[in-house]
DOBA-853056 format. One record per residue (C-alpha): residue number from 1; residue in three letters; y, x, z. Coordinates in steps of 0.02 Angstrom, whole numbers, plus 50000, padded with zeros to 5 digits. Each point is the difference from the previous one (the first is absolute). Layout:
BEGIN
(titi NUM, "ALA", (Y, X, Z))
...
***
This chain:
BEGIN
(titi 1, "UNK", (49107, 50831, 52792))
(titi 2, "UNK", (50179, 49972, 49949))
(titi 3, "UNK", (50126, 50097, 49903))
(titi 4, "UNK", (50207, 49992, 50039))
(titi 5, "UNK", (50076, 49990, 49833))
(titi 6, "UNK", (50166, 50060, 50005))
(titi 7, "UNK", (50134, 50032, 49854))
(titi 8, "UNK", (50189, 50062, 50002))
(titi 9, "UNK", (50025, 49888, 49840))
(titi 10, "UNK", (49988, 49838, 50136))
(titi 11, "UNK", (50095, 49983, 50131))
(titi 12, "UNK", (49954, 50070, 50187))
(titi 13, "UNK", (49919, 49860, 50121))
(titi 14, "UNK", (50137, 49958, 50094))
(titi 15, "UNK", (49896, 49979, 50137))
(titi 16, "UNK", (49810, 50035, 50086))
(titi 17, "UNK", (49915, 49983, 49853))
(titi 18, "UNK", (49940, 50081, 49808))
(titi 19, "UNK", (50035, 49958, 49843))
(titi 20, "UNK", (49831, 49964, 49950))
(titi 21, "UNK", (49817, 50030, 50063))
(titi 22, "UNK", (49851, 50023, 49882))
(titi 23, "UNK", (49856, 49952, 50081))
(titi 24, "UNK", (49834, 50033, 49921))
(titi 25, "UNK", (50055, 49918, 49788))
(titi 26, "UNK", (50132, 49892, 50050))
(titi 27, "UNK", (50154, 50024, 50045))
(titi 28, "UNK", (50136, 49927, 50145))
(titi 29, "UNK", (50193, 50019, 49954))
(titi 30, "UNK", (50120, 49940, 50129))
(titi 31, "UNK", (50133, 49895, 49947))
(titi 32, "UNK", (50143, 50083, 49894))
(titi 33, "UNK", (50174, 49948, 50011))
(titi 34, "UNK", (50160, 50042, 49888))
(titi 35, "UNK", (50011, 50169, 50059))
(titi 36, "UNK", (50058, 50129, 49879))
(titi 37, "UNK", (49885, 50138, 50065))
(titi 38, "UNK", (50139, 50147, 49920))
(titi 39, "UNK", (50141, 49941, 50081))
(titi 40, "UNK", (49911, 49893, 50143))
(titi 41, "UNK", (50133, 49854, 49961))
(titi 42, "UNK", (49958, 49823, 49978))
(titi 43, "UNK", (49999, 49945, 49820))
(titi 44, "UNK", (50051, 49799, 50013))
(titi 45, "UNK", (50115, 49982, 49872))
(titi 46, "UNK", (49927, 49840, 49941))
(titi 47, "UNK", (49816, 49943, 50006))
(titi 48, "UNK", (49916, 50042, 49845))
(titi 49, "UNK", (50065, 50193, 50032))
(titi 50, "UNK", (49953, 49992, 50195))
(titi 51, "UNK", (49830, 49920, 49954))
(titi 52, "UNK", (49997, 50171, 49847))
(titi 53, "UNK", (50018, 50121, 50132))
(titi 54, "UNK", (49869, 49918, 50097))
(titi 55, "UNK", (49867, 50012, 49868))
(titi 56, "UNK", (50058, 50163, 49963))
(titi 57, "UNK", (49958, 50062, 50171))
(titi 58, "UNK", (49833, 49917, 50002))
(titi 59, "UNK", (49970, 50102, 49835))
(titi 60, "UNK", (50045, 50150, 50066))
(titi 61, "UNK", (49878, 49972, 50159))
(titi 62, "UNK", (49856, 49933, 49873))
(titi 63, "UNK", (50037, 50169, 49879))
(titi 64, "UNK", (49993, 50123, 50161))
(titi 65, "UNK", (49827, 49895, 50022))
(titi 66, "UNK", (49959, 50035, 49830))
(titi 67, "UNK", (49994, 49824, 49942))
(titi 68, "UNK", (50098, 49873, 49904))
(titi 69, "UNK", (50044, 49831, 50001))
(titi 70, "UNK", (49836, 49949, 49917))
(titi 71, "UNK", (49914, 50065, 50168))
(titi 72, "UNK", (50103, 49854, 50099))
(titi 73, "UNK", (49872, 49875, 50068))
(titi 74, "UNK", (50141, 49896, 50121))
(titi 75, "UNK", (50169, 49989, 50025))
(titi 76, "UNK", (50100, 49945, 50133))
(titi 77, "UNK", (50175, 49942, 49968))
(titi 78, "UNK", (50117, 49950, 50156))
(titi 79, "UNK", (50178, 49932, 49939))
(titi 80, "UNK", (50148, 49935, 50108))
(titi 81, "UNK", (50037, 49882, 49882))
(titi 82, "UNK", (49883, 49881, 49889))
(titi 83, "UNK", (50140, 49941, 49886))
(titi 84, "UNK", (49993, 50205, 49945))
(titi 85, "UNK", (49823, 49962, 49952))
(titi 86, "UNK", (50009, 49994, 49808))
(titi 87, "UNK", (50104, 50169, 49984))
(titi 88, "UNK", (49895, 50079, 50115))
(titi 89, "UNK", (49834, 49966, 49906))
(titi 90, "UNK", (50078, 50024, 49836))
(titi 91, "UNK", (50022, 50181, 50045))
(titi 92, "UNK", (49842, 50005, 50100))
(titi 93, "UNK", (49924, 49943, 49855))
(titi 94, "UNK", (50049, 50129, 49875))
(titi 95, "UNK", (49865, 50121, 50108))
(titi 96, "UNK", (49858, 49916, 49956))
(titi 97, "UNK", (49887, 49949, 49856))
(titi 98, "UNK", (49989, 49825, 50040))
(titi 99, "UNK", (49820, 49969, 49938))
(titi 100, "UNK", (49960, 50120, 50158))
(titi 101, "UNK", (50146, 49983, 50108))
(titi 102, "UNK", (49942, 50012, 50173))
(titi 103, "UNK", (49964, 49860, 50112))
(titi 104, "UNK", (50179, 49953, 50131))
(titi 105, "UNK", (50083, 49903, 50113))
(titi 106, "UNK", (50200, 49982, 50036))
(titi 107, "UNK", (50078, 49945, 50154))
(titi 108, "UNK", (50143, 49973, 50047))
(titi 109, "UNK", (50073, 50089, 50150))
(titi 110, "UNK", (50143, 49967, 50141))
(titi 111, "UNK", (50038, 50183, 49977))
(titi 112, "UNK", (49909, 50171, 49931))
(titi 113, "UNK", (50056, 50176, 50052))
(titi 114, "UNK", (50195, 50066, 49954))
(titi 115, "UNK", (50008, 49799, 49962))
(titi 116, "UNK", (49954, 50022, 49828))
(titi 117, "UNK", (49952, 49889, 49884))
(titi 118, "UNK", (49828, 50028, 49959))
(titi 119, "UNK", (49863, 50109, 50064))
(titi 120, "UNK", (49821, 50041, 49914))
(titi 121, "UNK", (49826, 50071, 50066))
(titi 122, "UNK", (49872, 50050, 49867))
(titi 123, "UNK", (49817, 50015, 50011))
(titi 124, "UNK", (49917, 50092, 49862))
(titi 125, "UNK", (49823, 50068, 49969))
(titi 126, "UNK", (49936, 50150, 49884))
***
């Protein structure tokens, strides 16, 4: 059995699919872009605050879930540009307890949807 999560403090799918699925203890988040879910704008003002809103609409997704960061099991980070690695994970980073942070990979991408600059998908379990 699966539950749609679903939270107005993230933005909308912008297309045929849910924020997030819980399924059974763990837990499926699409990926989030830079979305400002108030204003539905695009937040890319430089990296580090694109990559912010990002985590801040995975939290929002994990929190209407009722979990945390600590729940996270595996990320998924998909970036248009490597070189934008180190900002990117330095704000990624500030999410997690890294004695526990979750298992990852980062690719780089061609192009990701609106042509940001980074995308994320979460997987967490209660």
């Amino acid at each position: 059995m699966k539950t749609i999560i679903i939270t107005p403090n993230a933005p909308a799918p912008i297309g045929p699919y849910n924020q997030a699925v819980l399924s059974g203890n763990t837990l499926y988040t699409s990926g989030q872009i830079a979305i400002n879910p108030e204003t539905g704008s695009l937040v890319m003002d430089d990296i580090k605050v694109e990559t912010k809103q990002v985590m801040e609409n995975l939290k929002a997704v994990l929190t209407a879930a009722n979990l945390t960061f600590e729940n996270v099991v595996k990320t998924s980070i998909f970036i248009s540009d490597m070189n934008n690695f180190t900002l990117i994970n330095e704000v990624y980073g500030s999410y997690f307890n890294e004695a526990t942070a979750p298992a990852r990979e980062t690719v780089e991408v061609a192009n990701l949807p609106k042509f940001v600059n980074v995308e994320i998908s979460m997987i967490a379990v209660k």
